[in-house]
C-alpha positions in Angstrom: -86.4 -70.6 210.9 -90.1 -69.6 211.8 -90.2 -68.8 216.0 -93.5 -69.3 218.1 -94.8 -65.9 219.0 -95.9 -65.5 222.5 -97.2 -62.7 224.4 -95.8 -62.2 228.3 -98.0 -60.3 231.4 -96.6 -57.6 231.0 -96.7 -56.5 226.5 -98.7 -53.7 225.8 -100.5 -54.3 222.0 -101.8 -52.5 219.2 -103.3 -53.9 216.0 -103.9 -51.9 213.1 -106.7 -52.3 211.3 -107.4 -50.3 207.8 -110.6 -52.4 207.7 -113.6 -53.2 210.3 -112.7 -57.2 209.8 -108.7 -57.2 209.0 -107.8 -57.4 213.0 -109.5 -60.7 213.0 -108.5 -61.9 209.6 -105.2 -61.3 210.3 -104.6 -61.0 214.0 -107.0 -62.6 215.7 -104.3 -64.0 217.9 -103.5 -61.1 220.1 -107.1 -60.4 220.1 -108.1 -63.6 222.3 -105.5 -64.5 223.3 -104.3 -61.0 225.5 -107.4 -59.0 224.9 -106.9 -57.0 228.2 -103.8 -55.9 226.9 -104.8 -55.0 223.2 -105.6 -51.9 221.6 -107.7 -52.0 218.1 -107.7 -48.7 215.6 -109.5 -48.9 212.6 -108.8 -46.4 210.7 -111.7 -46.9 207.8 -115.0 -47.0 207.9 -115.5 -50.0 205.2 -117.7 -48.4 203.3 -116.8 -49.8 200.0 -116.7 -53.6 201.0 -120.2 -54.4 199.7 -120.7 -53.1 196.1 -124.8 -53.8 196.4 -125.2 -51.3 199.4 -125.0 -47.3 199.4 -122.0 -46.3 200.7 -123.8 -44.2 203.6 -125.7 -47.6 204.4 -122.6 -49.8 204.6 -120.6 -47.8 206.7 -123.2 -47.8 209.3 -123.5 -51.7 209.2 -119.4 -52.3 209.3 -119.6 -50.1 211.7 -121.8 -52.2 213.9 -120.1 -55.3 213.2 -117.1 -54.2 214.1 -118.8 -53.2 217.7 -120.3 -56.2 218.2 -117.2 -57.6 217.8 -115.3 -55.5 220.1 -118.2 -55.7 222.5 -117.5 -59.7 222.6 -113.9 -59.2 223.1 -113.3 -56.8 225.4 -109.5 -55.5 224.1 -108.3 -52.6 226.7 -109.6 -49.8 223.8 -110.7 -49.9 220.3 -110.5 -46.8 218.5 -112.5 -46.0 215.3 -110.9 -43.6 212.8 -114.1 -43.6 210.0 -111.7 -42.7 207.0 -113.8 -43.4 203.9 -112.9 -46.4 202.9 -110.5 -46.7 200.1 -109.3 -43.3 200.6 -106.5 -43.3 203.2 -104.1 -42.6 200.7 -105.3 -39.1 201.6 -105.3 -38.8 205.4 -101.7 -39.6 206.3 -102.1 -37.3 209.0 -104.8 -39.3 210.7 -102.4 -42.3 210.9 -99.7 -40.1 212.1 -102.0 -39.1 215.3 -101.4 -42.0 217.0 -99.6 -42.7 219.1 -97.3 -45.7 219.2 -94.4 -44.9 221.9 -96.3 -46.7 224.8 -96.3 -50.3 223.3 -94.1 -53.0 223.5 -95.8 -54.7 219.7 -97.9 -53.8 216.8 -99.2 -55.6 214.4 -99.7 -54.0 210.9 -101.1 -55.5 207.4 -98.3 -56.1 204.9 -96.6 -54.0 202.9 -97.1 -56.0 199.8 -100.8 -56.8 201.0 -103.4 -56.8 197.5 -105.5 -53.9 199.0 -103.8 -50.0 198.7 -105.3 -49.5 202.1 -103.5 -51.7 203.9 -100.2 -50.6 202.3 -101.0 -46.9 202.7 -101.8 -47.7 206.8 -98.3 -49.7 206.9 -96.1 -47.0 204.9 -98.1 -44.4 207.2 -97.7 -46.4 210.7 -94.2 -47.2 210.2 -93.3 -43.4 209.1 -95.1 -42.3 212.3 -93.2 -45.2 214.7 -90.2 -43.7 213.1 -91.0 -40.2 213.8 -91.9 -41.2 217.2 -89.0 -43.2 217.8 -91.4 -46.0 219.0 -89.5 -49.0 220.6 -92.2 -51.7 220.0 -91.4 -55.0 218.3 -93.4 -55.2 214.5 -95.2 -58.0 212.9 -97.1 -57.6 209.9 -100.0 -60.1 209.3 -101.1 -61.6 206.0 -104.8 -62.1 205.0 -105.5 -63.2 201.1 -101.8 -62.5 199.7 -99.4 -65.1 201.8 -95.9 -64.0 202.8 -93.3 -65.5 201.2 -91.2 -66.0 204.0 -92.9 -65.6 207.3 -90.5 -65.3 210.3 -93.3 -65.8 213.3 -96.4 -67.6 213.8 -99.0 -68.1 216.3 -101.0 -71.3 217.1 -104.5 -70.6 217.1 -105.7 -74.4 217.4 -107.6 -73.8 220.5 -109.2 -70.5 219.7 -110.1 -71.2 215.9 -113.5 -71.3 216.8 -113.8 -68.3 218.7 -111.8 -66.8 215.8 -114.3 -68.3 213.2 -117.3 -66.1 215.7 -114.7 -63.0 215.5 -115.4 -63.4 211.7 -118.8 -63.9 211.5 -119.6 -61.0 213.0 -118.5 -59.1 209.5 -121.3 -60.9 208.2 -122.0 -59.1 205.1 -118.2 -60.0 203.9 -118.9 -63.1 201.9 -116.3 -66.1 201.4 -113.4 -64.9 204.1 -114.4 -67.7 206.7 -113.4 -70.3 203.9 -110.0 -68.5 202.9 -108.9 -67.5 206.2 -109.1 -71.0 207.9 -107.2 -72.2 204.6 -104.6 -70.1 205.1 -104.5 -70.8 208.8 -104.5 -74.8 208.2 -101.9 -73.9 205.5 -99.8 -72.2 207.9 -100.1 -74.8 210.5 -99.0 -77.5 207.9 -95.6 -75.8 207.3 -94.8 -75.8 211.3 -93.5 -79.7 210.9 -91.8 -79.6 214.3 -95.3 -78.9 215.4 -97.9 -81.6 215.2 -100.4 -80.8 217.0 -100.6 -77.3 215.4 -103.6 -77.3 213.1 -104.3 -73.4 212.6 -101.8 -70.8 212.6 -101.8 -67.4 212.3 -98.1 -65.9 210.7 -96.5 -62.9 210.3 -93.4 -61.3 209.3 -91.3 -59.5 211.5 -90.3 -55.6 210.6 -87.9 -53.1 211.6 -89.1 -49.5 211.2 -85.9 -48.1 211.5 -84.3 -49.9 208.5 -87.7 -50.6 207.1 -88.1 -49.8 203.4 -91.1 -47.7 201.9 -91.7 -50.3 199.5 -90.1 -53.2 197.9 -88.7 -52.6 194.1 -91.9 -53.2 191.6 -91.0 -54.6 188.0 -93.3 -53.2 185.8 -94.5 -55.2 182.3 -94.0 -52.3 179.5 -95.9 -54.5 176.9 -98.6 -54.2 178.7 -99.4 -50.4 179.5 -103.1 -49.7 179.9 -102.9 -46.4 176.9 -105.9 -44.5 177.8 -106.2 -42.2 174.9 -109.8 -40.9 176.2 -107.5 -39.5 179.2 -105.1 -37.2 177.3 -108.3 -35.4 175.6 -110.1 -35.1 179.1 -107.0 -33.5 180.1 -106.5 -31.2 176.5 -110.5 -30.5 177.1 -109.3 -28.6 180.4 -106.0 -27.0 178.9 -103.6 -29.5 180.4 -100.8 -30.7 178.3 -97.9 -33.6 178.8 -94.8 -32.4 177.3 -91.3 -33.6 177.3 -88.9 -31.0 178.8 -86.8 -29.0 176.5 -83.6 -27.5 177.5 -83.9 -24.1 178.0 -86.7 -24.7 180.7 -84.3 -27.3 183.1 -84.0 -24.8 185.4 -87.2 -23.9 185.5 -88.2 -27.7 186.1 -85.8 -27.9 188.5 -87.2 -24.7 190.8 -90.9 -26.4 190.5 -89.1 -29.9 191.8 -86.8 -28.4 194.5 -89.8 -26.0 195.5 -92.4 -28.0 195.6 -91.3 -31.2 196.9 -87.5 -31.7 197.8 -84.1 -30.4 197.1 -82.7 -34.3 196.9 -86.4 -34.8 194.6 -85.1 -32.0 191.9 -80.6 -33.0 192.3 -81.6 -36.6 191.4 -84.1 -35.3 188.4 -81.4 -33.7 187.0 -79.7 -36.0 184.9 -82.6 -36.6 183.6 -83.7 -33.1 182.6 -80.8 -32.5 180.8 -81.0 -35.8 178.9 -84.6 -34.9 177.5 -86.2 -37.7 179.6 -88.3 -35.5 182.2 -92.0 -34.9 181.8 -94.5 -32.1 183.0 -98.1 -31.8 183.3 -98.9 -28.0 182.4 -101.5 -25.7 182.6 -101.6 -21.8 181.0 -97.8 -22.5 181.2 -97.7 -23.2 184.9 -96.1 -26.6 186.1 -98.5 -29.1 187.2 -96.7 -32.0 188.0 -93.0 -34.0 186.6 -92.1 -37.7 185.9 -88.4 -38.0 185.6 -86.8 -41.8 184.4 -83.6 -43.0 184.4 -82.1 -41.5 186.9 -81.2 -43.4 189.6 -80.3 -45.9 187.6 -80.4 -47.5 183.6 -84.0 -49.0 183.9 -85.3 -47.2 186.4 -88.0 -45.1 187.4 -87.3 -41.8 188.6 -89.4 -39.5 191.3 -92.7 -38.4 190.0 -95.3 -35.9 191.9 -98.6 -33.3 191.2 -99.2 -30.8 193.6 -101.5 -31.0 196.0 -103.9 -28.5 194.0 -103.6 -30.3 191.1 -104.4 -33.3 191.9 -108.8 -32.8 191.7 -108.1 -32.1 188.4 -107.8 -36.5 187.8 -105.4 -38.2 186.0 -102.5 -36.1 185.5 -100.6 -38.8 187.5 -102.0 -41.2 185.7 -101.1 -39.6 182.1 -97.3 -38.8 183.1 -96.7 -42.6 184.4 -98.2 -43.9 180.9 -95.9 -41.1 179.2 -93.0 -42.0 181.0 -93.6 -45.8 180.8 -94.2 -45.5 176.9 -90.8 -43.5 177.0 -88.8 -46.4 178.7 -90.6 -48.9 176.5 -89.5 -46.6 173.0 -85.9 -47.2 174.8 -85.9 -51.0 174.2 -86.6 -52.0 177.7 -89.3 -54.5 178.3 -89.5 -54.1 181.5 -88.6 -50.9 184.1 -88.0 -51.0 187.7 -89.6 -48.4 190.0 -87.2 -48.2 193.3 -89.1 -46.8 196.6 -92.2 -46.8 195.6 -94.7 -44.4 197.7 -98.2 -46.3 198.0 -99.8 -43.0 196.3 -97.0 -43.6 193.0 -98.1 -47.7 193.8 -101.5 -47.1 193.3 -101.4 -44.7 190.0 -98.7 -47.8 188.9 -101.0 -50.3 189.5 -103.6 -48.2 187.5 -101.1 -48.0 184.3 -99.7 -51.2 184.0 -99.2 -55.1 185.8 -96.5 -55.0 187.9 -94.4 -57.2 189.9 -92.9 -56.7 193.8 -89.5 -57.8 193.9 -88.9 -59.6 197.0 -86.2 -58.8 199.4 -85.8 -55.3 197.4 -84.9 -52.2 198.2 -81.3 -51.6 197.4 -82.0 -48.8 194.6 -81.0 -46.2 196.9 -79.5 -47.5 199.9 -75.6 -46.1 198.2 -77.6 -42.4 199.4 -74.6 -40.1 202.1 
């Protein structure tokens, strides 16, 4: 059952943006249709959304756009961020500045969304609501990737066109216009009870407190992108991948339960005495780990570089194709990576195709 999402007098808004177009793409609907009561952050600068400009150049002209389209709304407040584009994976704290506790919704791109910004902004936003104890009600929007089961919709028949202007204004982003409306009409052609619905907006409904990071991803291991000219790069500045031999667990285990968690290095365990944990390491100092099979046969395990590590490039990379080629010497064809971070997502998505599960997230709900 899909229900008819209307704003009353008295909802306070915000719509979260990772790029200077998505809040119309996607959410165009609290945009004109309760501007007054609508707050816009963007949180990067779009820098990278027109490969034949310099970056410097393009930020400047998204930047304008997205004025120009504020300045023909008129929301209560639109906030710009100006994270480079393509790197929020790095500015969590940024996201975790705002402040969500006076709202009554938010809208927020979807978690499963093709793009890693938009699924580093949700992960981020939905950490900070948490954190905030926010009470507002959550709807994520779709924008190329549809939902597969939306649970809201709005009808946007009699604003399309000023939606269609809202887009416009991003002019330098060819062919959305065309896929938007599409999906829109699409939308509005699954609302049956509604006939004189011919665009729709739709979004899926979220609860932050029970919330997942991620879905489950199912990851092909027969088709892991080997990048031998990696390893060498990484040999060429003294850093090796090794499997972990026993009389260096508890060693392993300090680096995991020091450096990231206690629950991070108790769950790695099984794994470090089986043989099937991996470091990066450097003039014998511990880099980073990849740990498999150990919340479950098949699974993935927790994975993580320190933070001064991680200019060095690719060690993440290299210890997810390590630990994938592992799992794939096991027999498996496939492995399942439960919880999934968006910075592990990303170096996953670098490594190999992978699959989101839907309605999964059950690898470690059995935690006390």
């Amino acid at each position: 059952m899909i229900h008819e999402l209307i704003f009353s007098k008295d909802d306070r808004i915000a719509v979260i943006a990772p790029h200077p177009d998505d809040e119309c793409l996607g959410a165009s609907a609290p945009l004109l249709l309760a501007p007054d009561q609508t707050d816009v952050f963007v949180l990067t600068d779009g820098s990278h959304g027109n490969p034949e400009m310099p970056i410097e150049e393009e930020a400047l002209i998204r930047k304008k756009q997205f004025e120009a389209e504020m300045d023909f709304v008129k929301p209560h407040a639109f906030t710009w961020l100006g994270i480079e584009d393509t790197k929020l994976s790095l500015h969590p704290e940024a996201v975790r500045k705002i402040d969500f506790t006076p709202y009554t919704v938010i809208f927020l791109p979807w978690l499963e969304s093709l793009h890693p910004d938009h699924r580093h902004a949700t992960a981020y936003c939905i950490e900070a609501i948490r954190s905030q104890k926010a009470k507002a009600a959550c709807y994520s929007y779709e924008i190329f990737a549809p939902f597969h089961k939306p649970t809201h919709f709005a009808d946007i028949t009699d604003i399309i066109e000023k939606k269609q202007k809202l887009i416009r204004f991003h002019e330098d982003q060819h062919t959305q216009e065309e896929i938007i409306l599409s999906l829109n009409a699409f939308r509005a052609a699954q609302l049956f009870r509604h006939e004189n619905t011919r665009f729709a907006e739709a979004y899926l409904k979220v609860d932050p407190a029970r919330h997942p990071e991620a879905p489950d991803l199912l990851l092909k291991l027969y088709g892991i992108h080997e990048d031998p000219e990696l390893f060498q790069n990484l040999e060429a500045g003294g850093i090796e991948i090794k499997r972990v031999m026993p009389m260096n667990i508890s060693k392993v285990y300090d680096f995991i339960k020091d450096n990231f968690a206690l629950s991070w290095a108790d769950e790695s365990l099984p794994s470090l005495i089986r043989g099937d944990c991996y470091v990066a390491v450097k003039n014998r100092e511990i880099l980073g780990f990849y740990a498999i099979e150990t919340p479950a046969k098949n699974f993935l395990g927790p994975m993580g570089v320190i933070p001064s590590a991680r200019s060095h490039g690719g060690i993440a990379r290299a210890l997810e194709i390590t630990a994938l080629k592992a799992m794939r010497e096991k027999g498996y064809r496939y492995a399942i990576s439960g919880m999934v971070h968006p910075y592990g997502r990303q170096t996953e998505e670098m490594v190999c195709d992978l699959i989101p599960i839907p309605d999964s997230a059950g690898s470690y709900k059995d935690m006390i």
